[in-house]
DRENPA-3360 file (N, C-alpha, C; in nm, 2 decimals, always signed):
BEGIN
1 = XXXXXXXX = +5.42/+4.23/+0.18/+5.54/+4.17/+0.25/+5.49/+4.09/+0.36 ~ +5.56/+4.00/+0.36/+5.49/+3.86/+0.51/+5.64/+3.92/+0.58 ~ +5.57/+3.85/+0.73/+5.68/+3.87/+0.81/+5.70/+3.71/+0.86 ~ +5.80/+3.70/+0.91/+5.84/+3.57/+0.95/+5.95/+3.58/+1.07 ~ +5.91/+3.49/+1.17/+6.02/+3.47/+1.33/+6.11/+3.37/+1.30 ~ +6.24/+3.42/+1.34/+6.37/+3.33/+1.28/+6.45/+3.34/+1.45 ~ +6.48/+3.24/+1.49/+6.52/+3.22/+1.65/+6.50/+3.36/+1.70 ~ +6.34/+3.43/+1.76/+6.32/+3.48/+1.82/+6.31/+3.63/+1.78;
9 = XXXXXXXX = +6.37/+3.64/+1.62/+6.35/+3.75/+1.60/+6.25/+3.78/+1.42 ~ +6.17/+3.90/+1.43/+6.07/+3.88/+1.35/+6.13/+3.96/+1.22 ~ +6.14/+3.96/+1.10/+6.19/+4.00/+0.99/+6.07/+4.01/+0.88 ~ +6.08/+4.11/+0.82/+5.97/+4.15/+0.68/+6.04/+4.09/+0.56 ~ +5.99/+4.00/+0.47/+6.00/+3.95/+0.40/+5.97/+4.03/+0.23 ~ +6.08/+4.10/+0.15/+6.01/+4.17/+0.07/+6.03/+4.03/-0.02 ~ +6.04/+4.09/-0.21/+6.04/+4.09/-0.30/+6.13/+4.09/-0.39 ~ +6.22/+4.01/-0.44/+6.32/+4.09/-0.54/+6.22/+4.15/-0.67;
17 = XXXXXXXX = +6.29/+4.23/-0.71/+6.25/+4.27/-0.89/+6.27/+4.14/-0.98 ~ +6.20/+4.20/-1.11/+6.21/+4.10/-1.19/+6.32/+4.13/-1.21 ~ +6.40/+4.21/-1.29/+6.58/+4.20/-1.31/+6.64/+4.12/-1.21 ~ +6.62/+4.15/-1.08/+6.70/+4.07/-0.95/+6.66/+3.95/-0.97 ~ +6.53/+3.89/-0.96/+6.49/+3.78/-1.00/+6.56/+3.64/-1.11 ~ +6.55/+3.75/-1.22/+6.63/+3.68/-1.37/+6.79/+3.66/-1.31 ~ +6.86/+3.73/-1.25/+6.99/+3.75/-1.20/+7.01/+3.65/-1.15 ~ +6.94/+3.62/-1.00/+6.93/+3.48/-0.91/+6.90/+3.38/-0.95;
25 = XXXXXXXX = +6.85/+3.38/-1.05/+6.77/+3.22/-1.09/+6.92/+3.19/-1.23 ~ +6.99/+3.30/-1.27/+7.10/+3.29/-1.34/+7.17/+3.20/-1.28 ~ +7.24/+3.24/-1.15/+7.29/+3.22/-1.09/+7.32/+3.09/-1.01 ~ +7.17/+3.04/-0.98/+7.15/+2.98/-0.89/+7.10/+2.84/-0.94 ~ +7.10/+2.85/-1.09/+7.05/+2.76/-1.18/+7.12/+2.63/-1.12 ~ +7.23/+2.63/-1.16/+7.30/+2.44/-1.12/+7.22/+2.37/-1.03 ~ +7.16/+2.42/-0.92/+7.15/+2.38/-0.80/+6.99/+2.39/-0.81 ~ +6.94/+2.50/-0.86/+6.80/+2.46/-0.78/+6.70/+2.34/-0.82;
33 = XXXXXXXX = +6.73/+2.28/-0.89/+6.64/+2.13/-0.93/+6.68/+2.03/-0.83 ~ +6.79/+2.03/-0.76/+6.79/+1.94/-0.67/+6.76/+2.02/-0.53 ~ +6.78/+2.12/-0.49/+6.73/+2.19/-0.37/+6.56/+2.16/-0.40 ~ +6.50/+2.22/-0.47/+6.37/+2.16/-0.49/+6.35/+2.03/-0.46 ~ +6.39/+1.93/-0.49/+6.37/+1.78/-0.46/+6.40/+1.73/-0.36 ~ +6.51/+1.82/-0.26/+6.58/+1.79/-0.14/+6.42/+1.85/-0.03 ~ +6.37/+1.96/-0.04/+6.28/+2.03/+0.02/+6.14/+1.95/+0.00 ~ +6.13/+1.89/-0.17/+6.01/+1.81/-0.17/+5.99/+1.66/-0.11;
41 = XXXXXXXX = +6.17/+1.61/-0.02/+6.13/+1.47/+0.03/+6.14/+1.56/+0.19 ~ +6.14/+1.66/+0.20/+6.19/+1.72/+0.35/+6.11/+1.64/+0.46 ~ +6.17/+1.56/+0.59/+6.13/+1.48/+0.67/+6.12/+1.62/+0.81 ~ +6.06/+1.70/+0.83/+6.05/+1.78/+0.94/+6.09/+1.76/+1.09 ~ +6.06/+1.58/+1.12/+6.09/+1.54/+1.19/+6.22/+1.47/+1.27 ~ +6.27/+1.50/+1.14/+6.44/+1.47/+1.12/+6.54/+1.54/+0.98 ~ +6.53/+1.69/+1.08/+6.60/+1.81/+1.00/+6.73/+1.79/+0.94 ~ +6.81/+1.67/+1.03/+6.93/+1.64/+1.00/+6.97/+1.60/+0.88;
49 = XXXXXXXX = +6.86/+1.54/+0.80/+6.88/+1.47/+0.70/+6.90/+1.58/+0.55 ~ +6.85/+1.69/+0.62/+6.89/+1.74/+0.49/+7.02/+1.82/+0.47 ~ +7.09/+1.82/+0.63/+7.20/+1.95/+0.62/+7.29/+1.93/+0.54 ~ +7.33/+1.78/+0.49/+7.46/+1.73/+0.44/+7.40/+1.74/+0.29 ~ +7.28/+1.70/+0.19/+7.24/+1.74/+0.09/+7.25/+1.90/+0.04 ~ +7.19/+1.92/+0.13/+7.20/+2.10/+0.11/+7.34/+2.17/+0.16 ~ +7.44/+2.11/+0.24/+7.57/+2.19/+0.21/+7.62/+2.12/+0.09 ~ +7.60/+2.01/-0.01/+7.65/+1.97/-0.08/+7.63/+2.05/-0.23;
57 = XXXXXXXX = +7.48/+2.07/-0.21/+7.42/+2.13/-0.33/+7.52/+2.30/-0.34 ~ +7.49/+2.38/-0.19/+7.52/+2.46/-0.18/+7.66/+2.49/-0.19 ~ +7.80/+2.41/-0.18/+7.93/+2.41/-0.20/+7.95/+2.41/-0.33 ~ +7.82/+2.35/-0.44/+7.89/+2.35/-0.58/+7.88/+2.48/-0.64 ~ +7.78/+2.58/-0.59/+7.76/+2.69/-0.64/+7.91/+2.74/-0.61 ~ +7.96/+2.85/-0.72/+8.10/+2.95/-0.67/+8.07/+3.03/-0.64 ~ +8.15/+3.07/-0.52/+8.14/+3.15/-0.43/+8.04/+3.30/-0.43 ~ +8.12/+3.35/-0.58/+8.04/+3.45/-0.60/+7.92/+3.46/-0.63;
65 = XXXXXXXX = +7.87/+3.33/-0.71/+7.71/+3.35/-0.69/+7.64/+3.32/-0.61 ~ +7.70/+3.27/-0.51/+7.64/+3.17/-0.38/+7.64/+3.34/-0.27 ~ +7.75/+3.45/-0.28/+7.73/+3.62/-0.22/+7.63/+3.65/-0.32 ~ +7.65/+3.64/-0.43/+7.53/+3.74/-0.50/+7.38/+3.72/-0.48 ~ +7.35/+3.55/-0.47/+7.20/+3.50/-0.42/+7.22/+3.59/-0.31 ~ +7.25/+3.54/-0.20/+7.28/+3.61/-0.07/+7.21/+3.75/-0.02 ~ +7.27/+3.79/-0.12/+7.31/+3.96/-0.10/+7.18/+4.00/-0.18 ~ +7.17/+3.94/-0.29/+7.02/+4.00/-0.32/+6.89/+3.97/-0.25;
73 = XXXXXXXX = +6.89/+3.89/-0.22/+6.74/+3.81/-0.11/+6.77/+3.93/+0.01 ~ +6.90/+3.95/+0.07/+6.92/+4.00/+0.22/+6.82/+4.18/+0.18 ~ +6.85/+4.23/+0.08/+6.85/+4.37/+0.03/+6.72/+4.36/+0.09 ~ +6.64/+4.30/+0.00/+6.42/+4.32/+0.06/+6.44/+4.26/+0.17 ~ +6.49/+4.24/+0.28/+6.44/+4.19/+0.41/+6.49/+4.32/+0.49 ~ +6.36/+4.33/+0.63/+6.39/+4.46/+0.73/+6.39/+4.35/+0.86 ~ +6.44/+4.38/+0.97/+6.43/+4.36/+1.04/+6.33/+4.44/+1.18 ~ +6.26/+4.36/+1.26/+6.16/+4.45/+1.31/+6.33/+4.51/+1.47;
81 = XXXXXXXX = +6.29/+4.62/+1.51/+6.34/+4.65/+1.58/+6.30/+4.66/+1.72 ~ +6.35/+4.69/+1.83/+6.31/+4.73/+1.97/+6.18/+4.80/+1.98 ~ +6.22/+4.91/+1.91/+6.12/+5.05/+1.94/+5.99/+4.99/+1.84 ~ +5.98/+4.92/+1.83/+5.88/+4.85/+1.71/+5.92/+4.92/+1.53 ~ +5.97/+5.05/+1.55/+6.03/+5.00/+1.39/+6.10/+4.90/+1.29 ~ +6.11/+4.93/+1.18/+6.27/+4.87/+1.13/+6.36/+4.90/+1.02 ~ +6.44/+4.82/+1.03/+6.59/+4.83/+0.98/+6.61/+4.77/+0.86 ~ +6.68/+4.81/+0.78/+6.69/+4.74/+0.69/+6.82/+4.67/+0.70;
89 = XXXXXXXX = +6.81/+4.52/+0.68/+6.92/+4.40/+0.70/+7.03/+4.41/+0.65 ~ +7.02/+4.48/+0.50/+7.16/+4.50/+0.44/+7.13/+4.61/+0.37 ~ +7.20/+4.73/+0.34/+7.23/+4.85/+0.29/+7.31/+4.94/+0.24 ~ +7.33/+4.94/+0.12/+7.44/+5.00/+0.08/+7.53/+4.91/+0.08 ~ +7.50/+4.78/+0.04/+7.63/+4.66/+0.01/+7.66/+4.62/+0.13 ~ +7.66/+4.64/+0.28/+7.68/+4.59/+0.41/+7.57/+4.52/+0.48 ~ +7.57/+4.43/+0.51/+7.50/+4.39/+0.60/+7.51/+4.47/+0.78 ~ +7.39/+4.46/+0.80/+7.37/+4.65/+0.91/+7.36/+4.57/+1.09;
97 = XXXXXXXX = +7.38/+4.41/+1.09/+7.40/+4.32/+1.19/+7.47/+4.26/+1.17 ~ +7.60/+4.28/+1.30/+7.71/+4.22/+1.36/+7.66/+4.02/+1.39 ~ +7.57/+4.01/+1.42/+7.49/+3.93/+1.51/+7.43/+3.84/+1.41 ~ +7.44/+3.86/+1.34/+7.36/+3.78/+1.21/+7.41/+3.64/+1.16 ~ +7.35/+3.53/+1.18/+7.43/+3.42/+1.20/+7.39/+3.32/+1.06 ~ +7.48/+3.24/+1.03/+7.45/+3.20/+0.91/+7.34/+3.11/+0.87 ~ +7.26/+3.02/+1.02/+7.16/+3.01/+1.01/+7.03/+3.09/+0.95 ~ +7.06/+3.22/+1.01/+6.96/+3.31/+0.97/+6.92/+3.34/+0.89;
105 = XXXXXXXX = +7.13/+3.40/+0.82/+7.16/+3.42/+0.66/+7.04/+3.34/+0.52 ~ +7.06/+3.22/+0.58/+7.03/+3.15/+0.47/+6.88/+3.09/+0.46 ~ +6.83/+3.10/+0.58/+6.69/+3.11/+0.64/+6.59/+3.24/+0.53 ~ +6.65/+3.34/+0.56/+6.59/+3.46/+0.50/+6.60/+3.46/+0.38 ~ +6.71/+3.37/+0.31/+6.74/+3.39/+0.14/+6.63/+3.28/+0.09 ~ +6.64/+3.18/+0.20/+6.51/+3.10/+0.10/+6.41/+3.14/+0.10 ~ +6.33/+3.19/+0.23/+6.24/+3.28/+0.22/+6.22/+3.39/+0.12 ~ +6.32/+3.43/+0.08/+6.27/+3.55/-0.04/+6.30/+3.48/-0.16;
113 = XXXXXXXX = +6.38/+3.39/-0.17/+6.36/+3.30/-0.30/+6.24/+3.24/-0.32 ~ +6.20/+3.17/-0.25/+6.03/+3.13/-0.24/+5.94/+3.19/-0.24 ~ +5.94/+3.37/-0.17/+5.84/+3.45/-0.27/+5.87/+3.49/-0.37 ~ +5.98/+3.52/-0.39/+5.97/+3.60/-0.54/+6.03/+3.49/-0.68 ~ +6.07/+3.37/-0.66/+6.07/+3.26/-0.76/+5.93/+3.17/-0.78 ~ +5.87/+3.11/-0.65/+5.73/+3.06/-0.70/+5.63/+3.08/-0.84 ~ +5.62/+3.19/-0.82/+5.54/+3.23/-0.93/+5.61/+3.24/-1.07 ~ +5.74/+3.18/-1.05/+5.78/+3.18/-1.20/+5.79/+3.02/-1.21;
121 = XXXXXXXX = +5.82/+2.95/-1.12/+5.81/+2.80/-1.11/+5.64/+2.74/-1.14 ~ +5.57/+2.83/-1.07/+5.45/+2.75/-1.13/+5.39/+2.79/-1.28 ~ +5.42/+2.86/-1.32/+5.38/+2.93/-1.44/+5.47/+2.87/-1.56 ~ +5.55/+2.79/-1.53/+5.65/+2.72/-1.64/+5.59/+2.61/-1.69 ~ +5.55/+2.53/-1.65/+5.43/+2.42/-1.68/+5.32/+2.48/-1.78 ~ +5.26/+2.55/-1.76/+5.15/+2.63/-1.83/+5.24/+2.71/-1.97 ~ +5.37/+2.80/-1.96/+5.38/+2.85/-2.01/+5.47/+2.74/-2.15 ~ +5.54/+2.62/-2.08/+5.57/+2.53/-2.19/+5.45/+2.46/-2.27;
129 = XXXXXXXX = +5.36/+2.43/-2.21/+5.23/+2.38/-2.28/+5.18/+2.48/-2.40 ~ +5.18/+2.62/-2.39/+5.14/+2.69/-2.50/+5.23/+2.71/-2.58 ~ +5.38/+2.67/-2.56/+5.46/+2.68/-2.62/+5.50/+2.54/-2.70 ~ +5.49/+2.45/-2.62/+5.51/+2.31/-2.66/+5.60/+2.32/-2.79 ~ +5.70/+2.37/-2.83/+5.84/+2.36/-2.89/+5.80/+2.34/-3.03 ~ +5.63/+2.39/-3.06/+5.61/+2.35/-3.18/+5.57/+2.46/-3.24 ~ +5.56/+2.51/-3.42/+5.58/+2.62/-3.43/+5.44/+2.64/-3.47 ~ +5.37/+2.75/-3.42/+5.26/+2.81/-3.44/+5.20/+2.80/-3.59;
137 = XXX = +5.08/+2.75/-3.67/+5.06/+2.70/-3.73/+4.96/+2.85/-3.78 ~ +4.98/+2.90/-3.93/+4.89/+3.01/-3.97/+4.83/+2.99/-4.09 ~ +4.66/+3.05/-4.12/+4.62/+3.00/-4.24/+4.59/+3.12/-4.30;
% end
């Protein structure tokens, strides 16, 4: 697990499962080819430019799968606490912070999309090449 600072406060970054995984990428399909391409021209220096792409991408998703991404990325993330422990962000179907702002929200979902989808994004390339849509040849 990585941890990561999100306006001042530090959060553990888990993992979905592969079931959760296959679920999110179900879901989230319409959209992620151009979120990809929006993040691949990302100008850092002028963050503005992507807010209006990315609520656009993000409005076409329906509702429900746009809670279900959500809610599954939120599940693996803890939050570090005061006392130096932590919390876990969402539990039992609730999210466990009043305070939790939607910057954050969606901060932490691409963070666990980006660990736990990468490695199926780069392994697609390689895994269509062995497959190359042609049919295995036997003697």
């Amino acid at each position: 697990m990585k941890e990561v600072e999100i306006q001042g406060v530090v959060y553990k970054i888990g993992r979905l499962n592969a079931f959760a995984q296959m679920y999110v990428l179900k879901r989230a399909a319409p959209v992620l080819g151009r979120l990809k391409s929006l993040f691949d021209g990302y100008d850092a220096a002028r963050p503005e430019t992507l807010l209006e792409p990315l609520c656009a991408a993000i409005g076409e998703l329906p509702d429900e799968s746009l809670e279900y991404v959500c809610n599954a990325a939120l599940d693996v993330v803890d939050m570090r606490q005061p006392g130096g422990g932590w919390a876990p962000v969402r539990n039992n179907g609730r999210l466990m912070f009043a305070d939790l702002d939607l910057l954050t929200m969606l901060s932490l979902t691409a963070q666990v999309l980006g660990d736990s989808l990468s490695g199926f994004f780069r392994a697609l390339p390689a895994f269509a090449g062995t497959t190359g849509g042609e049919a295995e040849k036997t003697t």
